[in-house]
N, C-alpha and C positions, 0 to 999 in steps of 0.2 A: 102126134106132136113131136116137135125135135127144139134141141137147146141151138138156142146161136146164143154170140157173145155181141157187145157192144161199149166202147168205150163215150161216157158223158161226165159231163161237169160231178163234184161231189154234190152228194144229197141229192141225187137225180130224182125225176119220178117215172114211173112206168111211162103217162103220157107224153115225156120227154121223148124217152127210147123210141117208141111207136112213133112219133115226126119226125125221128133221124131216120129209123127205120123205111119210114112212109108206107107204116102198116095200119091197118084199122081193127076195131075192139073184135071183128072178128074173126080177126088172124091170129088173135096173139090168147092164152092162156089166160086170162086175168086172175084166175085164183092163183095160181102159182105166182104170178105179178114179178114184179124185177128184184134181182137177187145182186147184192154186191158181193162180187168172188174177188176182187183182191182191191181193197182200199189204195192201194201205195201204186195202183196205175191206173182207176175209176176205172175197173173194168166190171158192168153187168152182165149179168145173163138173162132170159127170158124164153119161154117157150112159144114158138109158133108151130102154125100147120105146116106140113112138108112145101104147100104150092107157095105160101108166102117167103119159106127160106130159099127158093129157087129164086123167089126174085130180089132179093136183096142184095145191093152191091158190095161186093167185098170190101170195099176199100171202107165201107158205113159198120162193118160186122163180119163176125167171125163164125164158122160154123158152114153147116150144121153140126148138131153132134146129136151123137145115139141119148138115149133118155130112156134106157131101160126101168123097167119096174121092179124098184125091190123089194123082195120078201126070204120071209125065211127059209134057209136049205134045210130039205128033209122034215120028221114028225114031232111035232114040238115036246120037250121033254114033259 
């Protein structure tokens, strides 16, 4: 899975993103679901599969981007 961005109306919902997108429930992450990353320009994110952000039009969304996994550096004290 990788992050793309997407900018929708406020108060969006995931199913929104996913018909701008014109992706289906199983492209897209649902647990993770839509994240608003900056109020002050309705910009979400959301995670899909690598073959689904291939096809996504840019001018619809932004991305990919990496989605690495975080954890802790080293043994925990």
């Amino acid at each position: 899975m990788v992050l793309v961005t997407v900018r929708l109306a406020p108060r969006a919902t995931l199913e929104q993103a996913m018909r701008r997108l014109k992706l289906s429930e199983k492209d897209v992450d649902t647990g993770y679901g839509l994240v608003l990353i900056d109020p002050g320009e309705d910009l979400y994110g959301l995670r899909v599969s690598e073959a689904a952000a291939r096809r996504i039009d840019p001018s619809a969304g932004g991305g990919p981007y990496a989605d690495p996994r975080i954890e802790p550096y080293g043994p925990p004290d």
